[in-house]
C-alpha positions in Angstrom: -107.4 -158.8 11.0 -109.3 -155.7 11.8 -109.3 -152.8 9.8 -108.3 -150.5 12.7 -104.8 -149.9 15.0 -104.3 -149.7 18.4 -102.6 -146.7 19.6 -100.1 -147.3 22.6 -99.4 -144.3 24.5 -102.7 -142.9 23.6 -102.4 -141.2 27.7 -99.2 -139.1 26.6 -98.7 -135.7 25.0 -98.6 -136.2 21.5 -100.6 -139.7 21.7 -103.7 -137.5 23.1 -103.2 -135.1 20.0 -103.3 -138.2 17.8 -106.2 -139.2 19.2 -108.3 -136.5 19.0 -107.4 -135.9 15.5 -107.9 -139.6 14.6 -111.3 -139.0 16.3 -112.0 -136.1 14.5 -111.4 -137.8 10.9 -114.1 -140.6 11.5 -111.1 -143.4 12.8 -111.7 -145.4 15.0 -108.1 -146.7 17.1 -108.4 -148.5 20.0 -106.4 -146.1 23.0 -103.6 -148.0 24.7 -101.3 -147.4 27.5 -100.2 -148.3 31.1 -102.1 -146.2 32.8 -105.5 -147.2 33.6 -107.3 -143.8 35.0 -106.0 -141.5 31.9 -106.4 -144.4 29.6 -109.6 -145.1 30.1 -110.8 -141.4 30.7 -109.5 -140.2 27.2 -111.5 -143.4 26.0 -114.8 -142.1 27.3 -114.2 -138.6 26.2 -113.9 -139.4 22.7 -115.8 -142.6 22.4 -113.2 -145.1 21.9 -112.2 -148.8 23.0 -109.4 -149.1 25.5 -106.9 -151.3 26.4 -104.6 -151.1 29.5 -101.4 -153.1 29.4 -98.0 -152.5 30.6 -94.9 -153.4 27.9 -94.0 -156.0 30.5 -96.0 -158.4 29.9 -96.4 -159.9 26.4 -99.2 -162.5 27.1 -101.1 -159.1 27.1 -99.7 -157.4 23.9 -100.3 -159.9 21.9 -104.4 -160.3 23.3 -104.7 -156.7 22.4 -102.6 -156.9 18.9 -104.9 -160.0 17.8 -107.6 -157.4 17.4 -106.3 -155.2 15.0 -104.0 -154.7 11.9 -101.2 -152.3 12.9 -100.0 -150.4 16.4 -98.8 -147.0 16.0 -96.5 -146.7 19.3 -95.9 -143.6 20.9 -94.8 -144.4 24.5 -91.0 -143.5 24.9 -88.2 -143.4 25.5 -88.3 -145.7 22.8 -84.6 -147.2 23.4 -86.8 -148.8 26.3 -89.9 -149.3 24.3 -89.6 -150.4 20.6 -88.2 -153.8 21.2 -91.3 -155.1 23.2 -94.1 -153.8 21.1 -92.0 -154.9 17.9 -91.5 -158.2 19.4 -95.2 -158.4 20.1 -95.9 -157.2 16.5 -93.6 -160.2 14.7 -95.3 -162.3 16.9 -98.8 -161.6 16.2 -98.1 -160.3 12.7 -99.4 -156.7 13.3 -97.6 -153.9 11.0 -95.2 -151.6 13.6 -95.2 -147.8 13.2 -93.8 -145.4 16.0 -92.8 -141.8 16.5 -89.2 -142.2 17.8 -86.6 -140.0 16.7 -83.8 -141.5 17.7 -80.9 -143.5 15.4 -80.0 -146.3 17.4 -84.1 -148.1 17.6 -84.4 -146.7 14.2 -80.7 -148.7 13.4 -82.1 -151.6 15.5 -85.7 -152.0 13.5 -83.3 -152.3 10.6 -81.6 -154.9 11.5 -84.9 -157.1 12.0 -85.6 -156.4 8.4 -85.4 -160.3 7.0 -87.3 -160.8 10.5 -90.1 -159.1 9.5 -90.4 -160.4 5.5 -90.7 -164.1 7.0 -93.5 -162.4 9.1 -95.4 -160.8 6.6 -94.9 -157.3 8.9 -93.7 -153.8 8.2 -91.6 -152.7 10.6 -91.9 -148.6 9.9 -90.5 -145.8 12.9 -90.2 -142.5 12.6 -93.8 -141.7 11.5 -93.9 -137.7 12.8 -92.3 -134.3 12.6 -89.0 -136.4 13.6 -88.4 -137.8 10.7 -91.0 -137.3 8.0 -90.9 -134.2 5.9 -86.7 -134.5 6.4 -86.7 -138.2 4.9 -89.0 -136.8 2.1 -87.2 -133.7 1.5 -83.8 -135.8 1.0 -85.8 -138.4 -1.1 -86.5 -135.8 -3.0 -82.9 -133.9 -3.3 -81.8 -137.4 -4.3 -84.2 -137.6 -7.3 -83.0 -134.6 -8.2 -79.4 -135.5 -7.8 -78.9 -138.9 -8.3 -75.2 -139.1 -7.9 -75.4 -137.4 -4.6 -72.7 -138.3 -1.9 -73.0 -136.0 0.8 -76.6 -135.2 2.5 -77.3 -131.9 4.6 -80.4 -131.7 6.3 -81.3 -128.9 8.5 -84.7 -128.1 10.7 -85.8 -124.8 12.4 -89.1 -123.6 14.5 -89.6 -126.8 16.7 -90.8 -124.4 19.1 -91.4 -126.1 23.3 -90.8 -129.2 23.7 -93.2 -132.0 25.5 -92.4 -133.8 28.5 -91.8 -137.0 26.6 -89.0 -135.0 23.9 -87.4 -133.8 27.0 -86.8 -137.1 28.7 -85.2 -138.4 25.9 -82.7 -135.8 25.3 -82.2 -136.2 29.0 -81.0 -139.7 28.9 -79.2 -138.9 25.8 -77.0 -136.1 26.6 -74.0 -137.8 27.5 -73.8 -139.6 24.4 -72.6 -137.0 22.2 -73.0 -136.3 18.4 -73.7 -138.7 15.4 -73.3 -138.4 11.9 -73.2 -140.9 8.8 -69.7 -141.1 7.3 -69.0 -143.9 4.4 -72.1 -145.3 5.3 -71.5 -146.0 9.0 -73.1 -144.0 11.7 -70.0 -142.2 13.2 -69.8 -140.4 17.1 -68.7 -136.8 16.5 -68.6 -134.6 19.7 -71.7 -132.4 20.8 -72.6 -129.5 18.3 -69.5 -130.4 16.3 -70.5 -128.0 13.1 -71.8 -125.1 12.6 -73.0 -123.4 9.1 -75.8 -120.5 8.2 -78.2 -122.3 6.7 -81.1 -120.3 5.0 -84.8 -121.7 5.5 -86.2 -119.1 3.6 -86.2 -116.1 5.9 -82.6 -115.4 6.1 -79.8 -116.8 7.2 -79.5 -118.6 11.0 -76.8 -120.0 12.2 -77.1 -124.3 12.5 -75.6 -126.7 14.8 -75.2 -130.2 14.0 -78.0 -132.9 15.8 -77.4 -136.5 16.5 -81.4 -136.5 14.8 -82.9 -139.8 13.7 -81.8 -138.9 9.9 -78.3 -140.0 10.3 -80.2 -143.4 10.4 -83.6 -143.7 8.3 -82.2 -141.1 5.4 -79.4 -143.6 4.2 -81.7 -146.1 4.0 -84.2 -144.1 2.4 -81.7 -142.6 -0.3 -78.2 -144.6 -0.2 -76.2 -141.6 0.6 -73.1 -142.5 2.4 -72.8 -139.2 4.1 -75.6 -137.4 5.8 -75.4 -134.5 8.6 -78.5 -132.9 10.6 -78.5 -129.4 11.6 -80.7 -127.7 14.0 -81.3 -123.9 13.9 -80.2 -123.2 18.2 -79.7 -120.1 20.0 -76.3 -119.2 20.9 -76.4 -119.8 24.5 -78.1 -123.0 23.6 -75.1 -123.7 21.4 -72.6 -122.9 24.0 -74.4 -125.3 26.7 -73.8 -128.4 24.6 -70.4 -127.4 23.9 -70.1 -127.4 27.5 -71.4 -130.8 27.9 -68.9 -132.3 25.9 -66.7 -131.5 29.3 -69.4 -132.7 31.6 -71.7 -135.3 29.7 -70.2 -137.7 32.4 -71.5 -135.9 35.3 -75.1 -135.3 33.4 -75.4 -138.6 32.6 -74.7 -140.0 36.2 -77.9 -141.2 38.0 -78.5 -138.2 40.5 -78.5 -135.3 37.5 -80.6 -137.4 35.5 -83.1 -137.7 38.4 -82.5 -134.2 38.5 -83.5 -133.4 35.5 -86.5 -135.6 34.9 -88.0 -134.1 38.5 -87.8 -130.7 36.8 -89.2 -131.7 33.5 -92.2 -133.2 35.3 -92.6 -130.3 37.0 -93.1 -128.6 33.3 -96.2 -128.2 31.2 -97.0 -131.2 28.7 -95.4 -129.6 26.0 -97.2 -126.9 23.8 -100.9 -125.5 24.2 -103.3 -125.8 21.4 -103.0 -121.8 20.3 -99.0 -122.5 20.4 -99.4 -125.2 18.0 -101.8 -123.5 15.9 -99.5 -120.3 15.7 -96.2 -122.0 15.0 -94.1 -123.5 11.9 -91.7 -126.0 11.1 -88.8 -125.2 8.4 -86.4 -127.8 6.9 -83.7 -127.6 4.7 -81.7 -129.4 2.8 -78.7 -129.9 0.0 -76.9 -133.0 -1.5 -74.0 -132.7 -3.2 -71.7 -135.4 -5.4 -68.1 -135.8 -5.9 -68.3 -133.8 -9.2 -69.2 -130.9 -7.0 -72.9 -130.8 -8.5 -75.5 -129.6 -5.3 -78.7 -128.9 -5.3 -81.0 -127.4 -2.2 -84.5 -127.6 -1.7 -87.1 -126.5 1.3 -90.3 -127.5 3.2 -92.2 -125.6 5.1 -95.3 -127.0 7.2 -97.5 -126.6 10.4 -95.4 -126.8 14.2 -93.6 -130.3 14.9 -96.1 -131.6 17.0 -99.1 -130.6 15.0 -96.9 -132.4 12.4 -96.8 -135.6 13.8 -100.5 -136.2 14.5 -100.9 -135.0 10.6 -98.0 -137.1 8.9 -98.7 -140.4 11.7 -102.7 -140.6 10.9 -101.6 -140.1 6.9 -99.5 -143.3 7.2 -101.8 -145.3 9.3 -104.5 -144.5 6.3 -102.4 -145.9 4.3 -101.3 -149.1 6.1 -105.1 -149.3 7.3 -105.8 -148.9 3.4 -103.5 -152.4 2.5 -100.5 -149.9 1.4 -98.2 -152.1 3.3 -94.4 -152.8 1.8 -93.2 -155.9 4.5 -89.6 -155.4 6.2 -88.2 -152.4 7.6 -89.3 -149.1 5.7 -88.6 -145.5 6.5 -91.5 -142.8 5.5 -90.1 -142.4 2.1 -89.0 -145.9 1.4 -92.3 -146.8 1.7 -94.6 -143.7 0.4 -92.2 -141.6 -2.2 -90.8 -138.3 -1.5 -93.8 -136.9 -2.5 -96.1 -138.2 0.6 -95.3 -134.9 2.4 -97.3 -133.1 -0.2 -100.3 -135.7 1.2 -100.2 -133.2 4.4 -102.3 -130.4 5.0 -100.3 -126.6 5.5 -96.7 -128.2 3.6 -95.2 -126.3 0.8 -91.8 -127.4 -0.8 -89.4 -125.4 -3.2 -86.0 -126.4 -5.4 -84.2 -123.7 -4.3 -81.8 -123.0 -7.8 
């Protein structure tokens, strides 16, 4: 195998970030996508190998997985595109990073765990801002209480949203809340809590978030229990209360046409001074049945900025032969402490 990675969905929002910064740092991933003009032109710009290849069509995958030794897949909605390019992965015995977010392709790389020992492949999602410094953080809270039975985690400054985010909460927003109760993922309705949560500047009020957490953070620490908070404006909060009403109708085909049409319409997502300007916050507690807590923070550079920074850092270490086969989540694999590894993050035990 090759010492480099392909990145799929190099054309996209955050992918082009990735590149660059991979660029930047002396690596050298071959740029992957569907899209043959932005492909290719992001390829010349930064001096790169492309590859052009739609997720259809698996002869293809696997010629361009033979040439290297991992894929770091960011072409969502990945409840559409994980199970192709993991496929293609156990099939050619390439190690399988992506940047979803989302609990049920998170729930379903799981489940291929056993899959992927006999392969010899790591199966690890969740690479970016999504998932990263929360899995550490509750890693961490875990090591500091053991014992812990109920997880809390809670994130604030996210800041706009790409094109790319905004689909997926599109297609999603029928579907409700999740949370982990007794260890199985359980539907809760749409911003079904709310608490003040304190990320270091004062308290903000927190709604609950069906984020990818309720997923990788059990696996990651074992806690039975685990709720994820987002800090949302008011009148944000009152819209998903509202869709609990009329999820049906947003999810119908014609308002989700709707919806993407506008989102296209919309900028990429955030411009380079936005992302150099903003901040990420994340909080979290555990608690155990003796009524023991304990609460720590992170604070780091704005979510997308984040995931270039926290995907290339786990890529250097698969690229590096850091590899633990099977499904991993960030902190499985790499110790709580790996979101110290990234440039601008700062994390305090709150007492």
């Amino acid at each position: 195998m090759w010492s480099n990675f392909l990145l799929y969905g190099a054309n996209g929002y955050t992918g082009r970030l990735i590149a660059h910064l991979a660029a930047e740092r002396g690596l050298r991933p071959v740029l992957a996508g569907r899209d043959r003009a932005s492909v290719e032109q992001l390829a010349r710009e930064l001096n790169l190998e492309s590859r052009v290849f739609s997720l259809e069509d698996a002869a293809a995958i696997d010629e361009a997985l033979n040439e290297v030794s991992a894929v770091l897949h960011c072409a969502g909605p990945f409840s559409r595109t994980s199970k192709p390019m993991a496929d293609a992965c156990l099939r050619t015995k390439t190690h399988y990073l992506d940047i979803t977010g989302e609990a049920a392709v998170i729930e379903s790389l799981a489940a291929r765990d056993e899959e992927a020992k006999q392969n010899g492949v790591m199966l690890l999602p969740c690479v970016g801002f999504d998932v990263v410094p929360t899995d550490c953080l509750a890693a961490h809270l875990k090591r500091r209480l053991p014992s812990a039975t109920h997880l809390e985690l809670a994130i604030q400054g996210m800041g706009r949203i790409s094109r790319g985010t905004a689909t997926t909460m599109v297609e999603n927003i029928n579907r409700g809340g999740l949370i982990r109760r007794d260890g199985k993922l359980t539907s809760v309705p749409t911003a079904w809590k709310t608490r003040e949560i304190d990320f270091g500047r004062g308290r903000v009020t927190a709604t609950t978030i069906p984020w990818g957490d309720v997923a990788s953070a059990y696996y990651s620490t074992g806690i039975p229990n685990i709720m994820v908070y987002a800090a949302i404006p008011a009148n944000v909060r009152r819209m998903m209360k509202l869709s609990r009403a009329f999820g049906w109708l947003l999810g119908s085909k014609p308002a989700q046409n709707f919806l993407k049409k506008r989102i296209k319409s919309q900028p990429p997502g955030p411009n380079e001074s936005e992302r150099e300007r903003g901040k990420s916050f994340v909080w979290g507690e555990v608690r155990d049945d003796e009524g023991r807590r304990a609460v720590s923070r992170l604070r780091g550079p704005e979510g997308y900025k984040f995931t270039a920074l926290t995907s290339l850092a786990i890529v250097g270490h698969v690229l590096a032969g850091n590899v633990s086969v099977g499904f991993q989540t960030p902190a499985k694999a790499y110790g709580a402490d790996l979101i110290l590894e990234i440039e601008g993050v700062t994390r305090e035990d709150v007492e």
